[in-house]
C-alpha positions in Angstrom: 151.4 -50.5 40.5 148.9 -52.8 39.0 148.1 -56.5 40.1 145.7 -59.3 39.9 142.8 -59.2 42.6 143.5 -63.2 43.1 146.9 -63.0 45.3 145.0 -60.2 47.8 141.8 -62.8 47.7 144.2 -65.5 48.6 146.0 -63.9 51.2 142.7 -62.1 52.7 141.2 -65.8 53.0 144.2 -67.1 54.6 144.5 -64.4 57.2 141.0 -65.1 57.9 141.4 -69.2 58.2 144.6 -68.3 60.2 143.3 -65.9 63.1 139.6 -65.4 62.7 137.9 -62.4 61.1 137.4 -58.7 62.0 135.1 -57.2 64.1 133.0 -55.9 61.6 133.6 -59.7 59.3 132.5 -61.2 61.9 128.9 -60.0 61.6 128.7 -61.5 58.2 126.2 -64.1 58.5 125.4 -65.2 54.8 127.4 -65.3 51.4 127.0 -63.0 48.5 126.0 -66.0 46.0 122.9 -66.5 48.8 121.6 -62.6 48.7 121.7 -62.9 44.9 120.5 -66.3 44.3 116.8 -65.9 43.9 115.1 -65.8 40.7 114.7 -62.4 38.8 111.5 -61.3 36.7 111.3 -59.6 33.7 109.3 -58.8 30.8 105.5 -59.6 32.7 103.4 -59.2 29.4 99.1 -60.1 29.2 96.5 -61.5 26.6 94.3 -59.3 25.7 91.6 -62.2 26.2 90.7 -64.0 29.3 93.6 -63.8 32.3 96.8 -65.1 30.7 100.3 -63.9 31.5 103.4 -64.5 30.9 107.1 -63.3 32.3 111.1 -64.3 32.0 112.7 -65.4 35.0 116.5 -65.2 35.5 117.7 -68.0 37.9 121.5 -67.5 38.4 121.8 -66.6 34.9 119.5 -69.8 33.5 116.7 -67.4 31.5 113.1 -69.3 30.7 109.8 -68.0 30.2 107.4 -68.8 33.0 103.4 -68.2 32.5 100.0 -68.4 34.8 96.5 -68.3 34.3 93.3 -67.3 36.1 91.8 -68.0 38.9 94.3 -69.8 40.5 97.2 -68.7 38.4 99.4 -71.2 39.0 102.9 -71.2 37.5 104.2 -73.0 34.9 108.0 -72.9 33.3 107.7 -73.1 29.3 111.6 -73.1 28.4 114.1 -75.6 29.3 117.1 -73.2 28.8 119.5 -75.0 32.1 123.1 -73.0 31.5 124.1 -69.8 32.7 124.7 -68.7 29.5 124.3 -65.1 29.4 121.7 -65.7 26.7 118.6 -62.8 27.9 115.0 -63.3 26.8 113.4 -60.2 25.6 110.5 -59.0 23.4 108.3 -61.8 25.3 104.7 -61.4 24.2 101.1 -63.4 24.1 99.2 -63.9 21.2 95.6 -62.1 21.6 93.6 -65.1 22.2 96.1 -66.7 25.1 97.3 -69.3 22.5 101.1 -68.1 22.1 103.5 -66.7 23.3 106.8 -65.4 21.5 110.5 -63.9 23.0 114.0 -63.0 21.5 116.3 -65.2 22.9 120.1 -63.5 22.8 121.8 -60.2 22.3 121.8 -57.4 24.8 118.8 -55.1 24.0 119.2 -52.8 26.4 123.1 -51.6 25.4 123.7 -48.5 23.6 125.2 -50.2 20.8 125.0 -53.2 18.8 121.8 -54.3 20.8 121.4 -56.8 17.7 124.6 -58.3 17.9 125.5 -61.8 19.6 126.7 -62.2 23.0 129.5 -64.7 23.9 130.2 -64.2 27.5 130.9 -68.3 27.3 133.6 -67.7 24.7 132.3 -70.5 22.3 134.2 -71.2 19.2 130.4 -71.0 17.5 128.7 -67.8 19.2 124.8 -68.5 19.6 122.6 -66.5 17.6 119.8 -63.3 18.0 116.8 -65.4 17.4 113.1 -64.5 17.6 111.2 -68.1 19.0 107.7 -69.0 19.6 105.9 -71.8 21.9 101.9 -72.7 22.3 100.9 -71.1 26.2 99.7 -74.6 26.6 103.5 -76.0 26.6 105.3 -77.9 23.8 108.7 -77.6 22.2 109.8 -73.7 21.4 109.7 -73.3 17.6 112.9 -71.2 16.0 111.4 -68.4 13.8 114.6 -66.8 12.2 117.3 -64.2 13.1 116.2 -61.2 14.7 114.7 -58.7 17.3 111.2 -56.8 18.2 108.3 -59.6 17.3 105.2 -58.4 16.9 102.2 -60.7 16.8 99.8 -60.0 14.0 96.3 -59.7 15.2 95.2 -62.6 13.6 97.2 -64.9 15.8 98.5 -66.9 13.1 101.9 -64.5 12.1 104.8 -62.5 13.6 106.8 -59.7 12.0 110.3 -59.0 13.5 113.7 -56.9 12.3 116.6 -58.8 10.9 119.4 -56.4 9.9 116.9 -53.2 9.3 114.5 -55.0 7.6 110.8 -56.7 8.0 110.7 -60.5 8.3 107.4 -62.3 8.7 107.0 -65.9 9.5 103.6 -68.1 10.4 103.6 -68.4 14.3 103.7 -72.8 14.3 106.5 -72.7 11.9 104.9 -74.5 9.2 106.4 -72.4 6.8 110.1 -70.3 6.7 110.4 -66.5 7.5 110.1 -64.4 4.4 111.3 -60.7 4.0 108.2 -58.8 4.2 109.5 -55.7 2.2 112.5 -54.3 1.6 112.7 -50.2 2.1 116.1 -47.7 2.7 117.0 -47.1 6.5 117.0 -49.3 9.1 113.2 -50.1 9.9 112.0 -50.5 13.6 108.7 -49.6 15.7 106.8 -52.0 14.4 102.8 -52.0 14.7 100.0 -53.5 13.6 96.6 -52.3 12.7 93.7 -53.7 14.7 92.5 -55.7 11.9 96.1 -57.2 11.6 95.7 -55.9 7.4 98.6 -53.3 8.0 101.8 -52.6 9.6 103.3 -49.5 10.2 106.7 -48.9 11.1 109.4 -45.6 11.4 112.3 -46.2 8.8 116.0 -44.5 9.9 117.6 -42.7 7.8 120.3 -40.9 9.0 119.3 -37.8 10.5 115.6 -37.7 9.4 112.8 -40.7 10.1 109.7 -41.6 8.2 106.6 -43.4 9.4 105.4 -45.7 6.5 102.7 -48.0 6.1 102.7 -52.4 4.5 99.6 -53.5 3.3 100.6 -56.0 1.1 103.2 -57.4 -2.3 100.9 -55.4 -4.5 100.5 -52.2 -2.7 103.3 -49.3 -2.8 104.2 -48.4 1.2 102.4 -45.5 2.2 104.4 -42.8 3.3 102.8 -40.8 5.9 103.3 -37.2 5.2 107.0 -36.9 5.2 108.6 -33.7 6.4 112.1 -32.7 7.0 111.6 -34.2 10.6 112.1 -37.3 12.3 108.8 -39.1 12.8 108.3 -41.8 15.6 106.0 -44.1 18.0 103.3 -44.6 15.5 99.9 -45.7 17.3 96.8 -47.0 15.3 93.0 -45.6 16.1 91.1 -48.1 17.3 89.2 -48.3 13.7 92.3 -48.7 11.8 91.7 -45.8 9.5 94.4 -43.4 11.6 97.8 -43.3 13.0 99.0 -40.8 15.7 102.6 -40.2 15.5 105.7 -37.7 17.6 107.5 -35.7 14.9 110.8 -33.8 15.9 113.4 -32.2 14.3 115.9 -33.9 12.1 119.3 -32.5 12.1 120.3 -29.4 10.7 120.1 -25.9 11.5 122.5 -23.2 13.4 124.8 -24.8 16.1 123.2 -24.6 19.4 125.8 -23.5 22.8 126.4 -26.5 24.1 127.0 -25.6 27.9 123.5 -24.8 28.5 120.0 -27.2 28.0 118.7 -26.3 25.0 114.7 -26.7 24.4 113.8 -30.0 22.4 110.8 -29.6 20.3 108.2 -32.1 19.5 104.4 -32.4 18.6 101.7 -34.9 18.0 100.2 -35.6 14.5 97.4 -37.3 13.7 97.4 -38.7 9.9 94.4 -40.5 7.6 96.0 -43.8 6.6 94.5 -43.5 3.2 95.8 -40.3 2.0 98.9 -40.6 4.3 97.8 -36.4 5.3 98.0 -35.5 8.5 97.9 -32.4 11.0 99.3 -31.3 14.3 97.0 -31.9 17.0 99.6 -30.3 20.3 102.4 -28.9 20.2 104.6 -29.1 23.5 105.3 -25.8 25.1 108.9 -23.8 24.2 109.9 -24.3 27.0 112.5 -26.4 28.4 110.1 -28.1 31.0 108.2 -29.1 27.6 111.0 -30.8 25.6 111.5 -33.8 24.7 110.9 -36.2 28.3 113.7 -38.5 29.2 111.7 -40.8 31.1 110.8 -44.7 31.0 109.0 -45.0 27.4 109.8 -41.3 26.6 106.6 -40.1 25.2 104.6 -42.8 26.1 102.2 -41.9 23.5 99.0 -44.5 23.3 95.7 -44.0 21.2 92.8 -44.8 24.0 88.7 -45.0 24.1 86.9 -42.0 23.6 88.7 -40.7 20.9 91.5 -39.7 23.4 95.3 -39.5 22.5 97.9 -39.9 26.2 101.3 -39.4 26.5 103.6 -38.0 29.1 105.3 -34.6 29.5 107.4 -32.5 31.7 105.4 -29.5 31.3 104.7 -28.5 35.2 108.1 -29.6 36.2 107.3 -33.9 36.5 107.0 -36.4 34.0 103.1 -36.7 34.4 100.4 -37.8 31.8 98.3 -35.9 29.7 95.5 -36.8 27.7 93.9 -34.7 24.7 91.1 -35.4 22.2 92.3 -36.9 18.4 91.2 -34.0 16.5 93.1 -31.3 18.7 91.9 -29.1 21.4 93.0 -28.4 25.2 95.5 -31.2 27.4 94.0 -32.7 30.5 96.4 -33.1 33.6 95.2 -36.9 34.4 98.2 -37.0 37.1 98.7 -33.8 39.0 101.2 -33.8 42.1 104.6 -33.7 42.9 105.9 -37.3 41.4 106.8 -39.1 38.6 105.0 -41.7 36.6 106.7 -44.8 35.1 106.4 -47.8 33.8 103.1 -47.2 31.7 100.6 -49.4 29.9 97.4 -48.7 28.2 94.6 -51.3 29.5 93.6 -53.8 26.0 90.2 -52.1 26.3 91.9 -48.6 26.0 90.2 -47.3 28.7 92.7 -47.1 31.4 96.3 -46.3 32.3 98.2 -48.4 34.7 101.5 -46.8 36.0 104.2 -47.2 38.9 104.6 -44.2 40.5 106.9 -42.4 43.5 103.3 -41.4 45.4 101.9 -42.1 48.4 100.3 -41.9 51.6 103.4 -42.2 53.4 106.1 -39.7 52.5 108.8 -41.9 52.0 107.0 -43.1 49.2 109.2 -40.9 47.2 111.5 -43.2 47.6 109.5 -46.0 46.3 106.9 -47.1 44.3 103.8 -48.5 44.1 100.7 -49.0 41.3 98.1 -46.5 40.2 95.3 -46.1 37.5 93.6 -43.4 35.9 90.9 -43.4 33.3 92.1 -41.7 29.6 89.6 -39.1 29.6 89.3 -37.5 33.5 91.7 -36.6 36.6 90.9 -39.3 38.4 93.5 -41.0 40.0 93.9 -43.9 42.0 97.3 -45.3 44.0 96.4 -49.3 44.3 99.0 -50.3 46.4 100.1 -48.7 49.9 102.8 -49.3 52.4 106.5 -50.2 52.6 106.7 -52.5 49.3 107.8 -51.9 45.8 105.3 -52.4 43.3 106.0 -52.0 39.3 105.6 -53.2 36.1 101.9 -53.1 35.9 99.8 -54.3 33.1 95.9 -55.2 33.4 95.0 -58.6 31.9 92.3 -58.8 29.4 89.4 -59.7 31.9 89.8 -56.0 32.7 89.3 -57.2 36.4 93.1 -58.5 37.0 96.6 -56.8 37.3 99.6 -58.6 37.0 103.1 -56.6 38.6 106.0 -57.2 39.7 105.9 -56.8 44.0 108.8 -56.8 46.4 110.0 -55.3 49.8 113.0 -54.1 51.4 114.0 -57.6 52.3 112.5 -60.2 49.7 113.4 -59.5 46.4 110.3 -58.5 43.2 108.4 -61.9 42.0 105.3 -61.6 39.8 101.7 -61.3 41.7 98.4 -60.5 40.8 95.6 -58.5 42.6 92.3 -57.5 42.1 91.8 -54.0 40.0 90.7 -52.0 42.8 92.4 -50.3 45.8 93.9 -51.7 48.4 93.1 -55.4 47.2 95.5 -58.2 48.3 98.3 -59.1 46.7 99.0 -62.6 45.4 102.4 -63.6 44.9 103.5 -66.3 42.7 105.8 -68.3 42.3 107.1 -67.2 46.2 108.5 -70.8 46.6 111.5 -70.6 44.0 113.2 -68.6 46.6 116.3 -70.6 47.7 116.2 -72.3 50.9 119.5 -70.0 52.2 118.1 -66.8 50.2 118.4 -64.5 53.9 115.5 -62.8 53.4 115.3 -62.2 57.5 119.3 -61.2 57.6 118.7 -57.7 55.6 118.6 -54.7 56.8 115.7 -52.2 56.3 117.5 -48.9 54.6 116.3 -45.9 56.0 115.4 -42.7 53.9 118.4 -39.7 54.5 118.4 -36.7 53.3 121.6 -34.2 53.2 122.0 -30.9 51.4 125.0 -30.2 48.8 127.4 -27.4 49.3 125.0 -25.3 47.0 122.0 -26.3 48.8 120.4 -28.9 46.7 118.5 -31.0 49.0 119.5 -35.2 47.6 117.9 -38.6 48.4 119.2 -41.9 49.9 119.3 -44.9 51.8 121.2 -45.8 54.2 122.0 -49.4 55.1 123.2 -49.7 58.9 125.0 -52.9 60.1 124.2 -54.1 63.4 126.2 -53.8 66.6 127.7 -50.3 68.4 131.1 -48.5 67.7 133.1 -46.7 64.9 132.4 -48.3 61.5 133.6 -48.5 58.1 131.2 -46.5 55.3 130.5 -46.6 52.0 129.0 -44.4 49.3 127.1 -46.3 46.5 126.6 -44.1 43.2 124.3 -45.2 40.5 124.6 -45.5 37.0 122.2 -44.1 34.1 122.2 -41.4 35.1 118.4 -41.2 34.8 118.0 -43.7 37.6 116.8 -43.5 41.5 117.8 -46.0 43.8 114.8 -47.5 46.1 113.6 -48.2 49.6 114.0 -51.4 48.7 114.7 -54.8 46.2 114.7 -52.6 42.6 112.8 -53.5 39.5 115.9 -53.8 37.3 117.9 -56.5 37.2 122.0 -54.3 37.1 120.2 -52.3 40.5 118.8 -55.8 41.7 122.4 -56.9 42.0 123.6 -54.2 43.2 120.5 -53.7 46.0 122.3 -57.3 47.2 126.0 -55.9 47.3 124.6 -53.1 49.2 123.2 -55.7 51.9 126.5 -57.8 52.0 128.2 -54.9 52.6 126.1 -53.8 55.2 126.3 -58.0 56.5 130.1 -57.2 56.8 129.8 -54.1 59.0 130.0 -51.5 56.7 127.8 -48.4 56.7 126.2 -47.9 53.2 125.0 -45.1 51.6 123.4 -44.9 47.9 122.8 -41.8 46.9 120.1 -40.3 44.4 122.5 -37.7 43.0 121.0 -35.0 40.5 120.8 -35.5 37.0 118.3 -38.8 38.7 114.6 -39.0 37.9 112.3 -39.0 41.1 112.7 -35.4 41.9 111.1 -33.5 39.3 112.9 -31.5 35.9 115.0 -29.4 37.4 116.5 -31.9 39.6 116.9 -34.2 36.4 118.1 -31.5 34.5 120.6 -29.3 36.8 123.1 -26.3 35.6 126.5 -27.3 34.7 126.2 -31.1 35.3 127.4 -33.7 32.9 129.9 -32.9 30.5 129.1 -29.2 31.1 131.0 -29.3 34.7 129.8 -32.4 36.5 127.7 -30.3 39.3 126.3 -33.6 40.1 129.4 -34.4 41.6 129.0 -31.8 44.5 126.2 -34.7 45.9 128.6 -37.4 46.0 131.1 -35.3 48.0 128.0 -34.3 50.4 127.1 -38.0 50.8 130.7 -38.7 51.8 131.2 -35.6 54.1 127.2 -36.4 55.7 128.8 -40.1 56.3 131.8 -39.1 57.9 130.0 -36.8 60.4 127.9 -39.5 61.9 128.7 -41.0 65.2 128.9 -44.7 63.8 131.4 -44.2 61.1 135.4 -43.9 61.0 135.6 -40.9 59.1 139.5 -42.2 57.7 137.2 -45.1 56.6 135.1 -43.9 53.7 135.0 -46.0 50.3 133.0 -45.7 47.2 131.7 -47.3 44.3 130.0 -47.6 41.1 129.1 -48.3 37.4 128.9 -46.9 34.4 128.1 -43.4 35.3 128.2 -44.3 38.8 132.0 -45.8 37.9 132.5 -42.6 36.1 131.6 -40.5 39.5 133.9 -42.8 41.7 136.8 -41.9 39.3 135.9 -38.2 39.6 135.3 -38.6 43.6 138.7 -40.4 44.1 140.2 -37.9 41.8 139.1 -35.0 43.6 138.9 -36.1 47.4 140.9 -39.0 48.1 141.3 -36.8 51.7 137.7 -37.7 51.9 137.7 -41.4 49.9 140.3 -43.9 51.3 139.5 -46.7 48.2 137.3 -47.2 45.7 136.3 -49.2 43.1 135.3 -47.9 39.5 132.8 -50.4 37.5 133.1 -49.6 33.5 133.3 -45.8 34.9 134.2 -43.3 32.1 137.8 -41.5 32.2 137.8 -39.1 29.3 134.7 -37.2 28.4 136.4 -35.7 25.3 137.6 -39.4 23.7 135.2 -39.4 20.5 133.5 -36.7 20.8 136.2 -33.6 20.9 136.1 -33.5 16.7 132.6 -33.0 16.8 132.8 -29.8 18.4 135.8 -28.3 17.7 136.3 -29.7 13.9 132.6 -30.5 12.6 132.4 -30.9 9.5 131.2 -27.5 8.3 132.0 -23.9 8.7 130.4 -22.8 11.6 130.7 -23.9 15.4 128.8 -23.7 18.9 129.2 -20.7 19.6 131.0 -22.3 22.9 132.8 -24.8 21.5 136.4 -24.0 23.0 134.6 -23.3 26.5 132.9 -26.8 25.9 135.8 -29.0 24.9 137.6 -27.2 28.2 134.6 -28.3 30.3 134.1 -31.9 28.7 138.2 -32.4 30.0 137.8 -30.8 33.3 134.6 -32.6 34.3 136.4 -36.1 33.3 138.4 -38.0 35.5 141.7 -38.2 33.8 142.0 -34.4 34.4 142.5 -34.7 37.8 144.4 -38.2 38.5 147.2 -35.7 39.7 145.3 -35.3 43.3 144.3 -39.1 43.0 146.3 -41.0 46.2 143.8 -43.4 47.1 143.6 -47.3 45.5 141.3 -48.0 43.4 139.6 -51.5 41.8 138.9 -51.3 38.0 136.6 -53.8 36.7 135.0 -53.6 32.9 134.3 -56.6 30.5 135.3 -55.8 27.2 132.3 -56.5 25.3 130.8 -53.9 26.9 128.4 -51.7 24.4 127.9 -48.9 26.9 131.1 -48.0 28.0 134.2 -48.2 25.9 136.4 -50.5 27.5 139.3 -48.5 26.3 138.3 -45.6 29.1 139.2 -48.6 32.0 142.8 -48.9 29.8 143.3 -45.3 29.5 142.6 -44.7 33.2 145.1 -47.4 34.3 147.7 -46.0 32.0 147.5 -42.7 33.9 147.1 -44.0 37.5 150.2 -46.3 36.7 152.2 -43.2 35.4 151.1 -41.2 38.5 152.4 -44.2 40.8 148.8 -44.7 42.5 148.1 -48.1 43.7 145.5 -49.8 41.7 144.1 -53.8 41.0 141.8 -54.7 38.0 139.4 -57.7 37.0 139.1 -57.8 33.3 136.1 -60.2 32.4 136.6 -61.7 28.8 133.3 -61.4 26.0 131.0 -60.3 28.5 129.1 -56.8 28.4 127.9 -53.6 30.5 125.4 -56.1 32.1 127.2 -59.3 33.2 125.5 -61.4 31.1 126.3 -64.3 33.3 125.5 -64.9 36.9 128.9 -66.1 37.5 130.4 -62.5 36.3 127.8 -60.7 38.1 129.0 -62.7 41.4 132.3 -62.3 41.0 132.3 -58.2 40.3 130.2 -58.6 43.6 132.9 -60.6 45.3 136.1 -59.0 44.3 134.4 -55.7 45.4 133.8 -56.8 48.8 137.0 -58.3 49.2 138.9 -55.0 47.6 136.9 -52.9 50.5 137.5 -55.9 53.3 141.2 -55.6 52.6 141.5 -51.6 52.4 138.6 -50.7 55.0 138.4 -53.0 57.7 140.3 -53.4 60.4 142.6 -56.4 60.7 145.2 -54.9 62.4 144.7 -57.3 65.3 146.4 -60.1 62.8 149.4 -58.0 62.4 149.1 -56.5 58.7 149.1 -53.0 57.8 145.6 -51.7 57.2 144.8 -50.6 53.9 147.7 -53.2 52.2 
């Protein structure tokens, strides 16, 4: 029952060449490579001197670093990388002083696995390499450092340690000399930071179940171990005179086995250690609660040493990921961001005196929905929300003038480019680099979603945006589900570049006369803990899935949708979802297509549970391994009737590419129709533009041909 998506492109083009497109076509009024064509910011990085920044920009898959300066902060492009060659930057940094600036050209740093490794997505007989470069901020050629990951600039402008294969590297910034291995130590070594006075680096070293925190001084010096425990030790931060380190420790593996079909409490505390004597003591402890484990949120703990003696970091305690500040040598936490949103995207100002944040806060309340830039000081509850309105504002960091923020700003019709604004509220927002939009980039042709809400059959209030097409009558739908699952979808252009692309689909879709929804399932951030964190979700039942059928039963009740005429998509988890929705209510679902989507919950992980190696067990190990299978897809392709597109690249690092095979086995043996799009040496994250466009394409075209109406042209719908 399988075939090629090229003969149903063909035969969908000719139909259209031959007698003129749908009704709902025929509101398409630009192409999918238009509403993805403009250029895509990442990585936005300061100096800690003066007003120089720096950011990556992906143009349709060519990656360079761009950088401005104050006052006028006119853009400049550093990098000549032309091809779309599926090579990311990452890592990108400035030197203190403004001089240089450093990135990690290659690899795919934010997979699950083998972040290190090359990507080939061009198939060359040579693969390129993971290399760590460097180039003056005033321009000149990019000087190759060496093999590896995670630069950090010394202090002293003049150096840059990185990772190669577990290990410390450090080379002279102007590449007058080689890379040198710094030191050589058991584990695989990461975290890497440098004292103020750039004499020191301390790092975490890996080692298989437990973690240390050690600190280099130099060839002569034995590394300093910083009281090891039976723990795991992480995020190492430097006082500001260089004679301490604040650290996370949290349990390293071991003890009785936990049930597994219930969130378990995830201990952690702070430490503050004296670099000399490598002894340290707790300074806060999180609560026993489950509200105080371990956060899963952007940057986790977020920990940062600030002014005034003050340690932050971020914790779920009252039910949202909000930050907390306490003094160094222990005593009570200070709420600095009380109220019912999350915080994201944080940085600690180069003075240590502020935080800067992107938060889901507002005046308005769909600002839940969106987000936009605050402050606080380290050491009071004083917050300030510095951006208003409609648009998305992220990414913020404060330049080292301390009077300048740089962030990344967008709307629900033009998509994020780097700005600056004064570091007050309300100020004006300058946009740069505005006129690298392309001249047929529709910014004016896309819809504005509108906020929904809907409630699940066991009342859980969800989240989402609906995308309406213009024009009157019974439409076609569609039900977006994203990945992560720790994500939430926006009011508008989102900050990450798999949700950018997918922001556009959702707009082409719309273009084509579909009714869109994305939905902010649970088990999403945005919405507090226990939204994040519901009962019997995930592996332990997939309650989450009760949202998507909502969002499907809430579309088909409107008065502007064909309720025969429901799709849905999604990757990665969102893929995962669409297998489980097509699986379960293809009565509700008519097609669907299922992006790297997991199949079988229990591949790889069954022996852990029910044969670990030792004696004992969870004490619900045979009620888990049950659970794991009947919250997976594959469990339930006997209801499955409806067609489905499977697309995965089989480099991917996130999802196995063998749950796409194992799911096509099964949906051949059950006789349900089904097309695929295999893309060779690519990853999770379409490395190249051209993949990206064409998962975009041959999506559209899957739901054109099963969910719009051509019977005027004399084929079957749905064939």
């Amino acid at each position: 029952m399988t075939k090629s998506i090229l003969p149903g492109l063909y035969l969908y083009f000719v139909v259209y060449l031959m007698f003129g497109a749908s009704a709902g076509a025929a509101a398409q009024s630009f192409s999918i490579e238009s509403v993805m064509s403009h250029p895509f910011p990442t990585e936005l990085t300061t100096a800690a001197e003066g007003s120089r920044m720096a950011w990556a920009f992906n143009e349709q898959g060519r990656r360079n670093v761009y950088v401005a300066e104050g006052p006028d902060f006119k853009y400049r492009r550093l990098t000549n990388y032309l091809k779309d060659d599926g090579q990311e930057i990452t890592s990108l940094s400035v030197s203190n002083d403004g001089q240089w600036v450093v990135y990690v050209r290659g690899g795919e740093h934010g997979s699950i696995w083998d972040a290190h490794e090359t990507v080939n997505p061009e198939s060359l007989p040579i693969p390129p390499k993971v290399e760590v470069w460097s180039v003056l901020f005033n321009g000149g050629e990019p000087i190759r450092i060496g093999e590896g990951s995670y630069p950090v600039i010394s202090p002293n402008n003049k150096e840059v340690a990185y990772t190669y294969k577990g290990q410390v590297w450090l080379a002279p910034l102007d590449g007058s000399a080689p890379a040198q291995p710094l030191f050589v130590t058991r584990g695989n070594v990461g975290s890497l930071v440098w004292s103020p006075d750039g004499v020191q680096l301390a790092f975490v070293a890996n080692r298989q179940g437990h973690a240390f925190i050690g600190v280099y001084t130099n060839p002569e010096t034995p590394i300093k171990w910083i009281a090891p425990a039976l723990a795991s030790d992480r995020s190492p931060r430097w006082s500001p005179d260089g004679k301490r380190l604040a650290f996370v420790r949290t349990q390293g593996t071991g003890g009785a086995p936990q049930p597994l079909l219930e969130w378990q409490h995830r201990p952690w505390s702070i430490w503050v250690a004296d670099v000399a004597t490598g002894e340290a003591r707790q300074v806060w402890k999180a609560p026993q609660t489950l509200r105080g484990s371990i956060p899963r949120t952007n940057g986790s703990f977020n920990l940062r040493w600030a002014a005034g003696e003050r340690i932050v970091y971020v914790s779920y305690e009252d039910g949202w990921p909000h930050l907390y500040s306490i003094p160094a040598d222990g005593g009570k936490p200070l709420l600095l961001t009380p109220g019912q949103f999350a915080v994201e995207h944080v940085k600690l100002s180069h003075d240590r005196k502020w935080l800067v944040f992107s938060a889901n806060t507002g005046p308005d309340k769909e600002d839940i929905d969106r987000r936009h830039v605050a402050r606080v000081p380290v050491d009071k509850t004083a917050m300030e929300v510095l951006t208003t309105g409609e648009g998305i504002e992220t990414m913020p960091v404060l330049m080292g003038d301390g009077r300048t923020l740089a962030l990344l700003s967008a709307t629900a019709q033009r998509p994020p480019l780097p700005a600056v604004m004064d570091f007050k509220r309300k100020a004006k927002i300058q946009l740069l680099a505005e006129d690298l939009l392309p001249s047929d980039y529709p910014q004016q042709k896309l819809v504005i979603p509108k906020q929904v809400t809907f409630k699940a059959e066991d009342g859980v209030l969800v989240h989402g945006q609906l995308f309406e097409p213009k024009g009157g009558g019974k439409k076609p739908a569609i039900v977006y589900i994203h990945g992560g699952p720790s994500r939430q979808m926006l009011l508008g252009w989102h900050y990450s570049d798999y949700y950018n692309n997918v922001y556009a689909m959702n707009q082409y879709l719309a273009s084509m006369g579909f009714v869109v929804l994305s939905v902010n399932y649970r088990l999403g951030i945005g919405y507090g803990y226990d939204f994040q964190h519901p009962e019997n979700s995930g592996e332990a039942g997939a309650s989450e899935y009760k949202d998507i059928q909502a969002a499907g039963k809430w579309l088909a009740a409107q008065p502007q949708v064909d309720a025969k005429r429901i799709g849905v998509y999604g990757g990665s988890y969102g893929g995962y979802l669409t297998g489980l929705a097509l699986a379960h209510n293809s009565d509700l679902f008519a097609a669907g297509v299922n992006i790297h989507g997991m199949s079988d919950l229990t591949y790889g992980g069954i022996t852990r549970i029910l044969y670990p190696d030792r004696y004992e067990k969870a004490p619900d190990a045979a009620q888990a391994a049950e659970a794991m299978w009947k919250s997976s897809p594959a469990a339930w392709v006997a209801n499955w009737t409806s067609p489905v597109l499977l697309i995965h690249a089989d480099d991917d690092r996130n999802v196995d590419f063998r749950d796409s095979m194992d799911l096509a086995r099964r949906l051949e043996d059950k006789g349900v129709p089904f097309e695929t799009l295999v893309l060779v040496d690519d990853t999770h994250h379409w490395m190249r533009f051209a993949n990206a466009v064409k998962v975009n394409a041959a999506t559209a075209d899957f739901f054109k041909r099963k969910l719009l109406d051509i019977s005027e042209v004399g084929l079957q719908k749905g064939n």
